[in-house]
FIBATOR-720072 format. One record per residue: x, y, z of N, C-alpha, C in turn. Coordinates in pm, whole numbers, plus 50000, padded with zeros to 5 digits. Last residue first. Layout:
REM FIBATOR-720072
(rec (X Y Z) (X Y Z) (X Y Z)) ...
This chain:
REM FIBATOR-720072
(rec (48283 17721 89454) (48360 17771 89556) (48494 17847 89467)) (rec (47937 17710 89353) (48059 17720 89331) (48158 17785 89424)) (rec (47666 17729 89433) (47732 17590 89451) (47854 17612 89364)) (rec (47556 17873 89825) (47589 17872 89618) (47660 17763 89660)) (rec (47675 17994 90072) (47536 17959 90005) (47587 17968 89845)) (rec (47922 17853 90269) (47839 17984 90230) (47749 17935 90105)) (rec (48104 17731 90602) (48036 17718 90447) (47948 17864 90431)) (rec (48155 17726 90863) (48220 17840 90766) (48191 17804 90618)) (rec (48005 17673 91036) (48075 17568 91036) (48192 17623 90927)) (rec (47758 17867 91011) (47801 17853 91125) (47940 17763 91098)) (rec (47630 17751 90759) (47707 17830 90797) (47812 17918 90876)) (rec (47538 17525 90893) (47663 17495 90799) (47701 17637 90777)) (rec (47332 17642 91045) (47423 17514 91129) (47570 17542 91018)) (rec (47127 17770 90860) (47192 17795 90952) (47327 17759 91048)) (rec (47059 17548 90712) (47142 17623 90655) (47187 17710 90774)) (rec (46861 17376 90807) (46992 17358 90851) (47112 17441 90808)) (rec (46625 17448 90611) (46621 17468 90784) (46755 17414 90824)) (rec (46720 17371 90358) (46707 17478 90355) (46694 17533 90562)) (rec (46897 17091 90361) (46796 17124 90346) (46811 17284 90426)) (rec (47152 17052 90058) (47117 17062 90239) (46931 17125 90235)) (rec (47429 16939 89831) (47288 17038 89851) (47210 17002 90055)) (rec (47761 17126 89810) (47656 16963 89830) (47507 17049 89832)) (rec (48122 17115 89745) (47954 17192 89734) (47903 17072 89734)) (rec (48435 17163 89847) (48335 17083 89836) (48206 17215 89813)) (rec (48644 17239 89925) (48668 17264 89776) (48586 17201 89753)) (rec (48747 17377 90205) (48752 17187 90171) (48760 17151 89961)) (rec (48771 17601 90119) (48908 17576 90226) (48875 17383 90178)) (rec (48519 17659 89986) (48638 17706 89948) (48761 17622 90025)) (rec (48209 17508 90046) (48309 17530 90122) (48448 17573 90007)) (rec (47907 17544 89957) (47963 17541 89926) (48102 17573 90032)) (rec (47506 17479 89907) (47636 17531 89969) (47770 17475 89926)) (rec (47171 17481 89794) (47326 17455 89797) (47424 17544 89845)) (rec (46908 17364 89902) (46946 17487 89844) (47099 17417 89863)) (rec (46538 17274 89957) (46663 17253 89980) (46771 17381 89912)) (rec (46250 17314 89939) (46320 17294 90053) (46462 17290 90075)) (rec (46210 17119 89655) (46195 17176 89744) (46265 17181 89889)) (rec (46303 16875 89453) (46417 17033 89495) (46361 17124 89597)) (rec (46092 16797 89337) (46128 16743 89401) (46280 16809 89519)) (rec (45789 17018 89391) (45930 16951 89323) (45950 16901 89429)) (rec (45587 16986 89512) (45559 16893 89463) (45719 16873 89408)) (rec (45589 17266 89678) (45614 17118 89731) (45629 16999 89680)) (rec (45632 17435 89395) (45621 17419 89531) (45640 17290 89600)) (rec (45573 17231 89116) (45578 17352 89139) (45562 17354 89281)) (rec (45565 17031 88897) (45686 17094 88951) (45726 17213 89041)) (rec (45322 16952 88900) (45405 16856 88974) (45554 16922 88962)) (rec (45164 17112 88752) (45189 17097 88876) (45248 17053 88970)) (rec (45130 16889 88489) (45097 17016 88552) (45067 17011 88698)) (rec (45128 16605 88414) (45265 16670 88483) (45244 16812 88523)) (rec (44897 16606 88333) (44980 16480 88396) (45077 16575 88479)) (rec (44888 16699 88101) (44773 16711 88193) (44805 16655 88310)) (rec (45102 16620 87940) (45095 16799 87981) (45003 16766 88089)) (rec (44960 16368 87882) (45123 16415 87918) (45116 16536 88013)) (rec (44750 16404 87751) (44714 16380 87894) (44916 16404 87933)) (rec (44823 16582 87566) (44751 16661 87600) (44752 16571 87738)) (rec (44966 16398 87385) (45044 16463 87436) (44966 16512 87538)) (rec (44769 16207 87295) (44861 16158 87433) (44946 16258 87481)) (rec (44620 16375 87138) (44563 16347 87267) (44614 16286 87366)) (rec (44817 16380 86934) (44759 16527 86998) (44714 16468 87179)) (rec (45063 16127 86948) (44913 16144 86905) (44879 16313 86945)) (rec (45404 16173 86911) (45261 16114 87011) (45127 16200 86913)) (rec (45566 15970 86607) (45502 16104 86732) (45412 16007 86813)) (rec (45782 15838 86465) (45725 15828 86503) (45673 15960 86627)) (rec (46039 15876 86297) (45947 15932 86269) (45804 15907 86350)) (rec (46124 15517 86436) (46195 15629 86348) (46074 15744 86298)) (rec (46038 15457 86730) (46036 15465 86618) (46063 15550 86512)) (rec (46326 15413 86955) (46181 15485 86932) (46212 15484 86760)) (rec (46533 15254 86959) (46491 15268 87064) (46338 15318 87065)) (rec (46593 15103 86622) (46602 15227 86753) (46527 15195 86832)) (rec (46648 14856 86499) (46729 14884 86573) (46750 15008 86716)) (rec (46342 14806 86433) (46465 14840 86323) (46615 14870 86372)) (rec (46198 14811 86660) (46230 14922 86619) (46341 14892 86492)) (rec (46179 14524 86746) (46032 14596 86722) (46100 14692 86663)) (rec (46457 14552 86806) (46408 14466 86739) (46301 14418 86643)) (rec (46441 14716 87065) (46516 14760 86930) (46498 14644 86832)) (rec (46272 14602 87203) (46253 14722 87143) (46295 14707 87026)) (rec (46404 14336 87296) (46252 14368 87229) (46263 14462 87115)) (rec (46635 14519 87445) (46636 14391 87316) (46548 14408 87223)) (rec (46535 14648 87648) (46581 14679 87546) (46582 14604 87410)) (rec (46448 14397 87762) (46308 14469 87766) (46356 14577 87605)) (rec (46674 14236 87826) (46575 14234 87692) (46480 14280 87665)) (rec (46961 14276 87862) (46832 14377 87899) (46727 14347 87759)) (rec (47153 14086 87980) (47013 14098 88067) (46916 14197 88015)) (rec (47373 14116 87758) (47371 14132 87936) (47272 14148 88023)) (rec (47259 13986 87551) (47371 13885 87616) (47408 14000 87768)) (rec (47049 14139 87469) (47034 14018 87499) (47140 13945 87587)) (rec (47214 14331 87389) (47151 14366 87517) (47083 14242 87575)) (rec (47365 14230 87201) (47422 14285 87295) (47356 14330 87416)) (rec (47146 14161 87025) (47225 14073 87075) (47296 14134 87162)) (rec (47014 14445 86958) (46979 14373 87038) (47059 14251 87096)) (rec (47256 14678 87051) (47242 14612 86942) (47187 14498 87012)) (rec (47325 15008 87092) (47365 14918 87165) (47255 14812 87028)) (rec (47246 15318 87097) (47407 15227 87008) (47389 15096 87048)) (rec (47076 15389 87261) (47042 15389 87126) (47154 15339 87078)) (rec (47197 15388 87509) (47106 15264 87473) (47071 15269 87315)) (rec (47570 15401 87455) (47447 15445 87474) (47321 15357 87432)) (rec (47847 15255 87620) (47763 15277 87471) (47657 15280 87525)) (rec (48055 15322 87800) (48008 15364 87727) (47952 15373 87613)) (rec (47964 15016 87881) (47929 15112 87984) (47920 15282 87909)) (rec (48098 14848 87733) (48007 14869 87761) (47855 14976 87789)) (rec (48359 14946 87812) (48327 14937 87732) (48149 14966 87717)) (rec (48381 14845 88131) (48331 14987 88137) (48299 15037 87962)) (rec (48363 14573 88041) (48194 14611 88160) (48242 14751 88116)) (rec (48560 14504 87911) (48417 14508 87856) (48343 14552 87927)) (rec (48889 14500 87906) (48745 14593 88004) (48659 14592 87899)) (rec (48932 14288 87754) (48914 14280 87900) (48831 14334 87983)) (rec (48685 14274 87447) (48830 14252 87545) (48818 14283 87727)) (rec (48502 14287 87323) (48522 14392 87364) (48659 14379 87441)) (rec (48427 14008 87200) (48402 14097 87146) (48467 14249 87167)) (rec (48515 13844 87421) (48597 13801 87312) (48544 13967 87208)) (rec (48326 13962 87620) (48472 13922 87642) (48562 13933 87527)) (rec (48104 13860 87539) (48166 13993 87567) (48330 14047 87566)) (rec (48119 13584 87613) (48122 13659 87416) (48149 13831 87429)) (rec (48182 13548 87797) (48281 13506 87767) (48290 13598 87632)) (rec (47916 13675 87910) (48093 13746 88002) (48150 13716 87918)) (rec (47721 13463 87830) (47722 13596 87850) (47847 13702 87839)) (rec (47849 13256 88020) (47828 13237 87882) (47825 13351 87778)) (rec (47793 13355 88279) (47905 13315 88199) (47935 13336 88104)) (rec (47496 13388 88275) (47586 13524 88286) (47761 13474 88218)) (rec (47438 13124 88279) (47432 13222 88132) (47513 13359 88163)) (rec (47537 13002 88507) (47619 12955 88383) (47574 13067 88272)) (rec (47403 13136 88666) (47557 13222 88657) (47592 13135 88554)) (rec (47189 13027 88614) (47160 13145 88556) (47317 13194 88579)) (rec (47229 12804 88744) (47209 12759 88577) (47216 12956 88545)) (rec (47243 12823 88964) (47398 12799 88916) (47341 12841 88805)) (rec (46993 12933 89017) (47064 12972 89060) (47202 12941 88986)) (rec (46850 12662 88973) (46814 12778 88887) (46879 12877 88937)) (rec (46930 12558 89193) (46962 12480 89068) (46935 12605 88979)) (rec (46820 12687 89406) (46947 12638 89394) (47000 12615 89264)) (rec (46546 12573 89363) (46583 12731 89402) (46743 12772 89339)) (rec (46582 12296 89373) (46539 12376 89224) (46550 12555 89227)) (rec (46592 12242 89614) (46641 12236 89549) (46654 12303 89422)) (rec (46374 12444 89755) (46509 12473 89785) (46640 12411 89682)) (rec (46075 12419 89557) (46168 12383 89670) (46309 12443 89687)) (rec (45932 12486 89350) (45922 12639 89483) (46036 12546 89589)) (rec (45931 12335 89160) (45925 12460 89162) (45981 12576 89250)) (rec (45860 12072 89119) (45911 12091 89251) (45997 12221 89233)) (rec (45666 12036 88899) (45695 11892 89023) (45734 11975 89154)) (rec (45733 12204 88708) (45616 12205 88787) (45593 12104 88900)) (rec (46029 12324 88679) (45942 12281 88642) (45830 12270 88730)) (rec (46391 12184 88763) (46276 12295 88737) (46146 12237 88711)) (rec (46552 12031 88448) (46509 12027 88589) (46402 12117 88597)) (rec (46612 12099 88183) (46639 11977 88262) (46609 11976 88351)) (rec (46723 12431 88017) (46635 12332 88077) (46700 12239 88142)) (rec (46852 12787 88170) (46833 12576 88102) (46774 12532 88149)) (rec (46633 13087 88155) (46740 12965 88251) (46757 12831 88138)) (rec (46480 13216 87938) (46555 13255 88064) (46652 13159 88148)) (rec (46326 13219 87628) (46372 13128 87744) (46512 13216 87818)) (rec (46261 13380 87407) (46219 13447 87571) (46249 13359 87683)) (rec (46475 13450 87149) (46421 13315 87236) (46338 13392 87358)) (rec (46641 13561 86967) (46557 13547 86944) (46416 13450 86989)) (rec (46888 13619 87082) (46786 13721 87112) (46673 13676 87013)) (rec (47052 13402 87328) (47012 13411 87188) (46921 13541 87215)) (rec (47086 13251 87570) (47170 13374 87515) (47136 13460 87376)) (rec (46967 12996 87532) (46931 13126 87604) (46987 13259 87621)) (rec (47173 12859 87370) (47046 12908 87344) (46967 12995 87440)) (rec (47370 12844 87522) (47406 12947 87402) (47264 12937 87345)) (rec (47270 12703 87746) (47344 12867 87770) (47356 12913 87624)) (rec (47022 12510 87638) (47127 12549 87702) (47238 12685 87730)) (rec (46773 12319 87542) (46772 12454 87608) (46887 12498 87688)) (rec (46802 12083 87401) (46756 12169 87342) (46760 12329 87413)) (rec (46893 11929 87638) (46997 11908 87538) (46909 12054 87415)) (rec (46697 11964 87866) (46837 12039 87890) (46939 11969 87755)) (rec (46475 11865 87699) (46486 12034 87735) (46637 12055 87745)) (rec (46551 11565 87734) (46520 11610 87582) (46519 11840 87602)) (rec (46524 11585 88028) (46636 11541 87943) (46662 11600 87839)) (rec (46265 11602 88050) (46341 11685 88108) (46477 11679 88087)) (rec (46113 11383 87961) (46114 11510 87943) (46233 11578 87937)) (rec (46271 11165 88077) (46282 11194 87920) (46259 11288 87904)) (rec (46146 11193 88325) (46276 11237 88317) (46309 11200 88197)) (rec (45859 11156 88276) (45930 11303 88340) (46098 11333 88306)) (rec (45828 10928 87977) (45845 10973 88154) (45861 11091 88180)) (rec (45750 10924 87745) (45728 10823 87786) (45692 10877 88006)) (rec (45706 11228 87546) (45772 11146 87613) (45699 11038 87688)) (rec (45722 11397 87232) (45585 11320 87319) (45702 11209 87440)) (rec (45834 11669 87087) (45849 11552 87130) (45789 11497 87272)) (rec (45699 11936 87053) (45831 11920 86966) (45873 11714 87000)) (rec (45430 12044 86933) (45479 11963 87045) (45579 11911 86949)) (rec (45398 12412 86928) (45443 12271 86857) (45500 12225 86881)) (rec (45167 12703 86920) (45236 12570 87008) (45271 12461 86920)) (rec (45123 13010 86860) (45117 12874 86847) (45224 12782 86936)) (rec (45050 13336 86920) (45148 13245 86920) (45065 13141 86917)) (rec (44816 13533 86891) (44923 13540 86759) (45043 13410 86830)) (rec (44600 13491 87046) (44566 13468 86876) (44687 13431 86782)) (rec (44717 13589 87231) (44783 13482 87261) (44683 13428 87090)) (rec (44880 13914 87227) (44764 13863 87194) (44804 13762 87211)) (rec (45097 14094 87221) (45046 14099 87126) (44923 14020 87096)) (rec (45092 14144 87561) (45139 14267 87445) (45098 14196 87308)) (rec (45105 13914 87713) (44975 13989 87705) (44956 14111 87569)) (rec (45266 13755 87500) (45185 13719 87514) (45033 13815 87535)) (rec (45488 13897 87660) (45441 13897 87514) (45357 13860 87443)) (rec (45456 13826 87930) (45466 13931 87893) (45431 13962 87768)) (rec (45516 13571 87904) (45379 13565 87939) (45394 13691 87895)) (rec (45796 13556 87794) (45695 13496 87710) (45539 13531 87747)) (rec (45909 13613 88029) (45907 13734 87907) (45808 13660 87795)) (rec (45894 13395 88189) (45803 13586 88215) (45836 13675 88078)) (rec (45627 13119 88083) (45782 13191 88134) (45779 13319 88157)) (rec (45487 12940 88049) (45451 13026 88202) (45542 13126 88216)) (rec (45293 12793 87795) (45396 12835 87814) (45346 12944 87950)) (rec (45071 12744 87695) (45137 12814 87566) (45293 12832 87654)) (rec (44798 12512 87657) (44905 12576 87679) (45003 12573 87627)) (rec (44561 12416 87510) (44590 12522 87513) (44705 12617 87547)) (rec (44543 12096 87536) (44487 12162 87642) (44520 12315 87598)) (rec (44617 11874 87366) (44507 12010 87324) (44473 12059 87414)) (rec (44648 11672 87505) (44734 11729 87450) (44731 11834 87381)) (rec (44538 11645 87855) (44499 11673 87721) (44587 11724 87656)) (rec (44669 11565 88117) (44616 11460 88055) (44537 11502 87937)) (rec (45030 11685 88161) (44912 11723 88077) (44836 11562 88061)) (rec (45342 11887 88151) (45250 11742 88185) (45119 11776 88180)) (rec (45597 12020 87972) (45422 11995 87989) (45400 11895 88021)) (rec (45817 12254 87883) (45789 12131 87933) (45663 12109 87973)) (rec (45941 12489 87639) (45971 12419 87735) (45879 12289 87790)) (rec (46107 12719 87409) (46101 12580 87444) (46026 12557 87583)) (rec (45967 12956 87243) (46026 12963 87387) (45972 12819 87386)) (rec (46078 13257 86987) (45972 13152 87069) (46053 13090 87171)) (rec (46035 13462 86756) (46070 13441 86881) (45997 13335 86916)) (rec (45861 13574 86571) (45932 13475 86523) (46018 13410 86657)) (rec (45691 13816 86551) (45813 13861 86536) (45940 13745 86521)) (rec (45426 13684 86501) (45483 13838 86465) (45614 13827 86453)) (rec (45405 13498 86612) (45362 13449 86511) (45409 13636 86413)) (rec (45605 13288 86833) (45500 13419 86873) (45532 13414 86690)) (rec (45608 13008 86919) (45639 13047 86845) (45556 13174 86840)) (rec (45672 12708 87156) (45598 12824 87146) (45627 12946 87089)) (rec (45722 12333 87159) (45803 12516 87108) (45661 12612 87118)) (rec (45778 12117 87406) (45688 12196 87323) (45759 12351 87271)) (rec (45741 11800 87536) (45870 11914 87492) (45789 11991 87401)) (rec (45535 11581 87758) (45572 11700 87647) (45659 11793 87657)) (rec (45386 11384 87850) (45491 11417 87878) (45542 11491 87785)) (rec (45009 11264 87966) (45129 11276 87889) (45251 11353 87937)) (rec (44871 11026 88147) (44934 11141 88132) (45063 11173 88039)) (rec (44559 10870 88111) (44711 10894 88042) (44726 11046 88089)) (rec (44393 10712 88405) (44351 10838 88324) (44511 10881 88222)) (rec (44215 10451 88444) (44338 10478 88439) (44336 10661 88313)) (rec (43938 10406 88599) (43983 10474 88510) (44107 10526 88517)) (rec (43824 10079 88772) (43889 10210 88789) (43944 10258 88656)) 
């Protein structure tokens, strides 16, 4: 009988553009098997710049599963997944391809993600003080700074502004003639008659309550009746 080796791998995956990369774990009877990694912002980037442009480097060859998975949760922890230069999403140490979809590991990837929101809260915290959420809240996506969007979930923002020198859209950057033309080609018509989205409806207004709301245009009858009147200033 053919004892077939399975190996046990800690692996970095290094996107070759922008320098980002993403720890994580491999069982495998070829150590040249090609893989690059399952995670979602990593597969995502992956389809966006090509898998030509990331590499793989087996960071440490293990004996067992649970060396694996050891060697991840001391390399993959809340202040490294907090980072904006990583596409890793949860800590390592568990998880994984053994037992993925069970209830345990459901669970487990559950605390591990309120430990990053934590982790997350605390640097906010120390940065913006108490009220940080409505802080926050007023800074616009173009003010906002990829580590800052990294540390509250929005790394689709992150990316960007990262890809962008910090903006949101490229500085001097246009649409092409021909993307504007399907734009325009796109949206003709879609504001007009049934297609708005404002059809049918109309606004009213009460003086005695000091309210205006919008209603659909066949009930306007009813609210007038009730002593409202048409417009949206009282």
């Amino acid at each position: 009988m053919i004892n077939i080796c399975m190996y046990y791998i800690v692996y970095q995956t290094t996107n070759l553009i922008n320098s980002k990369h993403y720890i994580g774990v491999h069982k495998t009877k070829e150590l040249e098997d090609g893989y690059l990694g399952s995670g979602k912002y990593l597969s995502k980037a992956i389809r966006k710049y090509g898998i030509e442009n990331f590499e793989r480097k087996v960071l440490k060859l293990c004996e067992t599963p649970e060396e694996m998975f050891n060697m991840e949760s001391v390399l993959v922890d809340a202040d490294f997944i907090a980072r904006a230069d990583t596409y890793n999403v949860k800590e390592g140490g568990q998880g994984g391809f053994d037992h993925i979809n069970n209830l345990h590991d459901k669970e487990w990837r559950s605390a591990n993600a309120r430990k990053g929101r934590e982790a997350a809260n605390k640097k906010l915290l120390e940065q913006f003080g108490e009220n940080w959420r409505s802080e926050i809240g007023k800074i616009g996506a173009a003010a906002k700074t990829p580590e800052m969007c990294k540390a509250i979930g929005q790394k689709a923002l992150a990316t960007t502004l990262e890809r962008n020198n910090g903006h949101g859209w490229s500085l001097g950057k246009k649409h092409s003639k021909e993307t504007r033309q399907k734009i325009s080609k796109a949206k003709k018509g879609n504001c007009f008659g049934e297609k708005n989205s404002q059809f049918g409806t109309c606004w009213i207004c009460n003086t005695k309550l000091q309210q205006a709301k919008k209603i659909k245009k066949n009930d306007l009858g009813h609210w007038l009746k009730q002593g409202w009147q048409t417009g949206r200033k009282y």
